[in-house]
N, C-alpha and C positions, 0 to 999 in steps of 0.2 A: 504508646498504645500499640498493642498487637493485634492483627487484623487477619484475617486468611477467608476461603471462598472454597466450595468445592459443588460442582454443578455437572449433569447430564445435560445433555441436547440433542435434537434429533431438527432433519430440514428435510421435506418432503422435495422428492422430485419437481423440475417445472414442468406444465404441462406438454412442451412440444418433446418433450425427452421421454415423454410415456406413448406415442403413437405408436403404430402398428409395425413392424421390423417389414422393412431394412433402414427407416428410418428413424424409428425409437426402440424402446423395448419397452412394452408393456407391465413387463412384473418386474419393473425396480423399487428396492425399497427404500425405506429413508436414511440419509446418513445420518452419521453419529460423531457427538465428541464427545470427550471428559472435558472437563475445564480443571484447573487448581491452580489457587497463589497463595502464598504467606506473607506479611511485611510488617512494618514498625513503623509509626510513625510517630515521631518528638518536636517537641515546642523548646525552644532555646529562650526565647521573647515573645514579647506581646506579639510580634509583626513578624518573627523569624520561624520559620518551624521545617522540616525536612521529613523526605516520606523515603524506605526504598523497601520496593514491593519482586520478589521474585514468582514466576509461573512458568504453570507443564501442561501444556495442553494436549491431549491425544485423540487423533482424529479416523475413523476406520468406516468400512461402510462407502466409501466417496463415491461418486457415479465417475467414470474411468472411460476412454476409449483409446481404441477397439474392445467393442462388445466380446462373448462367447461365438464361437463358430460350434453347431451340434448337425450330428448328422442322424439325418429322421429314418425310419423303419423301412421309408420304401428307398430308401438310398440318398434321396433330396438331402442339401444342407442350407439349414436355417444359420443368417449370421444377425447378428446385432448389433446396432451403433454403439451401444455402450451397457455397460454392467457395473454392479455394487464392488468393486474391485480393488479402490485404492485406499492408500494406510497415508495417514499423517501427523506430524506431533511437529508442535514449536515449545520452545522453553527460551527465557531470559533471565534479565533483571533491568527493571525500570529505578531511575534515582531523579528526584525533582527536590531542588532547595528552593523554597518560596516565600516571598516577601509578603504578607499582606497589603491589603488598602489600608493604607495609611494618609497623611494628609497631604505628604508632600510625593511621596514613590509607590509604585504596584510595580513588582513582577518575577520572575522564574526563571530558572536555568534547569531544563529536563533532561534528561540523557537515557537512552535505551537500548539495550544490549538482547537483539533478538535472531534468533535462528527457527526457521520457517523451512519443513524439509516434507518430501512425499515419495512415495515410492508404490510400483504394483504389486499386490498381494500373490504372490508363487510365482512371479518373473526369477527370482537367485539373484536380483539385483539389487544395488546397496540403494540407502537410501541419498537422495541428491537434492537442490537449493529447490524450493518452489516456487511459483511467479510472484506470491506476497512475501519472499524473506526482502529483510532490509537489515542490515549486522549491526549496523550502526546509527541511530536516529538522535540529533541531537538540536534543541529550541531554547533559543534565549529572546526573552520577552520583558523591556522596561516600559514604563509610562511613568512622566515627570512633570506635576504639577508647576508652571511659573508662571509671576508675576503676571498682572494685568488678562487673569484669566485664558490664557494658555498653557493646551496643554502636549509636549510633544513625547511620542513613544517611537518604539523600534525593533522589529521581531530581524534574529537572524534563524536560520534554520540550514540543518545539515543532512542529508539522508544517505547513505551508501547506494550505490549505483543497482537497480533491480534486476533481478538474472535473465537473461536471454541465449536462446540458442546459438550459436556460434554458426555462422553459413564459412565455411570450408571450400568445399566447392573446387577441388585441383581439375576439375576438369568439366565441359558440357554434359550434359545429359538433356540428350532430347527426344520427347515424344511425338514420335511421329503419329500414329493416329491421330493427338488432337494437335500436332503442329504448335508445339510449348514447351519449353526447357525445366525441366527439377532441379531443385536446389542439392547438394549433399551438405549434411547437417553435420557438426559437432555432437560432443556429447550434451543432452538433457540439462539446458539450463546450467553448461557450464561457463560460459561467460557473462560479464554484466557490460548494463552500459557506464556511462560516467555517472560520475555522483554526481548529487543535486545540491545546492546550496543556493542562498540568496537572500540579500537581508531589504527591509523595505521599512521606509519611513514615513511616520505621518505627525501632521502639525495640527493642532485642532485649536478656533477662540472660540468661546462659548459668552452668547450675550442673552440676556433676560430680558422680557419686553412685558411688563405686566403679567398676564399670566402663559404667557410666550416663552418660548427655549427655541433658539438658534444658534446652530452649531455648525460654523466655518471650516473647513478642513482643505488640507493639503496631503494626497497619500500617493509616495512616489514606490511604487513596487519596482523590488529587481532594480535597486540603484547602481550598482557597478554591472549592468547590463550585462549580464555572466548568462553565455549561450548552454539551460540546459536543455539534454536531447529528451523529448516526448513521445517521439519514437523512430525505428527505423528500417527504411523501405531499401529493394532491389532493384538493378534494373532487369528485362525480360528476360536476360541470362543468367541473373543471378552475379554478374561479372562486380559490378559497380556499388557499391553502399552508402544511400544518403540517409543521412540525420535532420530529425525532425525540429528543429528549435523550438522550443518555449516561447512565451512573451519576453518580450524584449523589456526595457524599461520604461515604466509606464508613468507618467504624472496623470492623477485625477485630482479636478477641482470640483469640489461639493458642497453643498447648504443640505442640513436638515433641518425641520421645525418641526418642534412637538408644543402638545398641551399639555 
């Protein structure tokens, strides 16, 4: 099967982005994508089949800041928090081989190859990583029906580290009016933090009680308790860089009941 999409889209400003300047800008207008994908999808088996879907997304119109700075008739100059200024475009390719439900196994091995880029419209600058790229996304998902009505699965998942500004910082900088140090930055989102990865297990029995379903479970997330960072802070000078850990390894023990 050959499949493809192609779509406009527009997303109105939020409201605190429209107030009055110097805090919003009143006449922004909505941004805009293109969307477009192509792809194939084939059946090998009854239970086997594989999809791989390529897209180009193009993004233009973005609300942006620093606004325009205009200088008005009697000399005053008006600035704005932000304006309709920024350009963006992602493109990949998604590949998922998936198993159906069948009686004894379900599940999938995904993989996504994505570039997420933005840039300002009449800066001369190239375009650079934006905070949604991810290069690399990759999900493998079993569930395995056994005996005496259990059933155990197991998601792993891999994602490329998300882009972050780079604090540099060879030296203080401090403001003396408000009595508080600035960071010096790297380039725009040219470094990332660590990738994220973490596989999590769960065990479920399932018992029937007349017109009753109760379902026992065991679900241990983040089993090789693998520290990802969720994010990361300074200290007042910018000197020191801590990382934010994730959850750690987690066992939950649960019952559900349904009718």
């Amino acid at each position: 099967t050959v499949k493809g999409s192609v779509g406009m889209y527009t997303q109105p400003p939020q409201g605190f982005q429209m107030v009055q300047a110097p805090l919003g800008n009143p006449n922004l207008g909505y941004e805009r994508a293109f969307q477009s994908s192509l792809g194939i999808s084939q059946k090998f088996t009854e239970f086997i089949n594989a999809d791989i879907t390529g897209f180009y997304n193009r993004r233009y119109d973005l609300i942006v800041s620093p606004g325009t700075t205009t200088v008005n008739s009697d000399g005053s100059v008006t600035r704005t928090l932000s304006t309709n200024a920024g350009l963006g475009r992602a493109y990949g390719l998604e590949v998922m081989l998936r198993h159906e439900v069948s009686k004894y196994f379900f599940g999938w091995v995904a993989y996504t190859f994505n570039r997420s880029e933005e840039r300002r419209a009449g800066d001369g600058k190239p375009y650079h990583a934006s905070d949604f790229d991810q290069t690399h996304i990759l999900t493998i998902v079993g569930s395995v029906n056994l005996p005496w009505g259990f059933t155990f699965g197991a998601r792993f998942r891999y994602v490329t580290g998300r882009p972050t500004t780079k604090v540099i910082h060879p030296y203080d900088v401090q403001q003396i009016d408000s009595n508080s140090f600035s960071p010096t930055y790297g380039p725009t989102n040219g470094a990332r933090i660590e990738d994220f990865h973490q596989l999590d297990l769960r065990l479920d029995k399932n018992f029937t009680i007349n017109d009753w379903s109760i379902d026992v479970y065991v679900d241990v997330q983040n089993v090789y308790n693998h520290q990802n960072v969720e994010a990361v802070f300074y200290d007042y000078r910018y000197r020191q860089e801590y990382k934010v850990p994730g959850i750690p390894i987690l066992p939950v023990l649960g019952v559900k009941v349904s009718l």
